[in-house]
C-alpha positions in Angstrom: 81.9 90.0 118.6 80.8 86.3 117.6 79.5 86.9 114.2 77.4 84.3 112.5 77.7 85.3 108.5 81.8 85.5 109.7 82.7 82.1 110.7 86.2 82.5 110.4 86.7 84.9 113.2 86.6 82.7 116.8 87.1 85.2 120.2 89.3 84.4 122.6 90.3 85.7 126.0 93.3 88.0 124.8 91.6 89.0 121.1 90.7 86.7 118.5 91.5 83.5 116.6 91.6 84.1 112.4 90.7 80.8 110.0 92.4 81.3 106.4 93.1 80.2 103.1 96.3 81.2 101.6 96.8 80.8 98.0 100.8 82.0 97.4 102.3 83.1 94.2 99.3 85.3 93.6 99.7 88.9 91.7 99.1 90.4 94.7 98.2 90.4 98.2 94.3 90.5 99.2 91.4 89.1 100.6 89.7 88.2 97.9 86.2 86.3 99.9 85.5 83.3 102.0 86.2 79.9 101.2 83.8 77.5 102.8 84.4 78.8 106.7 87.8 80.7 106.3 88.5 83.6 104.9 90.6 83.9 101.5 94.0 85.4 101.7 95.9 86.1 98.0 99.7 86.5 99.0 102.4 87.6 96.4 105.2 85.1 98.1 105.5 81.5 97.5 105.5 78.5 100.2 109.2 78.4 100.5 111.2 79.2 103.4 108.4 80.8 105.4 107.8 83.8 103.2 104.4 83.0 103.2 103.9 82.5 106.2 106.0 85.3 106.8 103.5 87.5 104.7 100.3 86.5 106.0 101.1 87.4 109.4 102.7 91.1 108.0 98.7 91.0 106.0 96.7 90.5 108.6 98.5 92.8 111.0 98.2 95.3 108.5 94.6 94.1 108.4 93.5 94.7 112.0 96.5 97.5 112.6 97.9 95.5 115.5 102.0 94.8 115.4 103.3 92.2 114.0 104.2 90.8 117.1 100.5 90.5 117.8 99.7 88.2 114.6 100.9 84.3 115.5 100.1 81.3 113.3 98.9 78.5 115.8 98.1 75.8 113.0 98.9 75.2 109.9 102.3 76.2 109.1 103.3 74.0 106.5 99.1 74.1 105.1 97.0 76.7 102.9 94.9 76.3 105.8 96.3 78.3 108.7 95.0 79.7 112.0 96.1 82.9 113.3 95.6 84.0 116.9 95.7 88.0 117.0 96.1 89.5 120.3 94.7 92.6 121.4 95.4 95.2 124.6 91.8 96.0 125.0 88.3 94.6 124.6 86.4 95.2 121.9 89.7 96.7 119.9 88.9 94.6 116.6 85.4 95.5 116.4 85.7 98.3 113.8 87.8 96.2 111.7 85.5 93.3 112.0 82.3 95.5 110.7 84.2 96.6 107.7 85.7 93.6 106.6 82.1 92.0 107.1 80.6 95.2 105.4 82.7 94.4 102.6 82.4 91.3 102.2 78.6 90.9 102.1 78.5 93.9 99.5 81.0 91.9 96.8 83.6 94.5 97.3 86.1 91.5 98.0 86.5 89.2 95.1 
């Protein structure tokens, strides 16, 4: 699952560990690329009380149809910079998800 042109994604033993960018206040929610080694998250909240973060685990959830349970921010709660651990209840359960966000991605049809 360790892809090399998707540094942002680490495994771990119970699913996998996301690297992001959050910019808040955007127009609306997205993934709009990679920026350097984390991927780029456009949330419609701002940075105040939590609703961001708040947001970006309800996103990625969404993202990788898990619960939102199953989305925990591990760093970076108070930074754009944020590390989400994503926990799965079988192997290779991401792995669809993964291809199409990195099919997308490499064809630009993420900006």
């Amino acid at each position: 699952m360790n892809r090399p042109e998707l540094p942002f994604i680490t495994p771990c033993t119970d699913g996998l560990i996301l690297s992001v960018y959050v910019q808040p206040r955007a127009s609306r929610n997205q993934i709009c690329g990679m920026q350097g080694e984390e991927l780029k998250i456009r949330l419609t909240s701002p940075p105040v009380d939590g609703a961001a973060n708040k947001l970006c685990r309800e996103f990625v959830a969404d993202l990788f149809k898990v619960a939102k349970s199953s989305v925990e921010i591990i760093a970076g709660e108070t930074s754009r910079h944020k590390r989400l651990r994503i926990t799965g209840t079988f192997p290779g359960q991401f792995s669809s998800h993964i291809s199409a966000l990195a099919e997308a991605l490499d064809i630009g049809h993420i900006h």
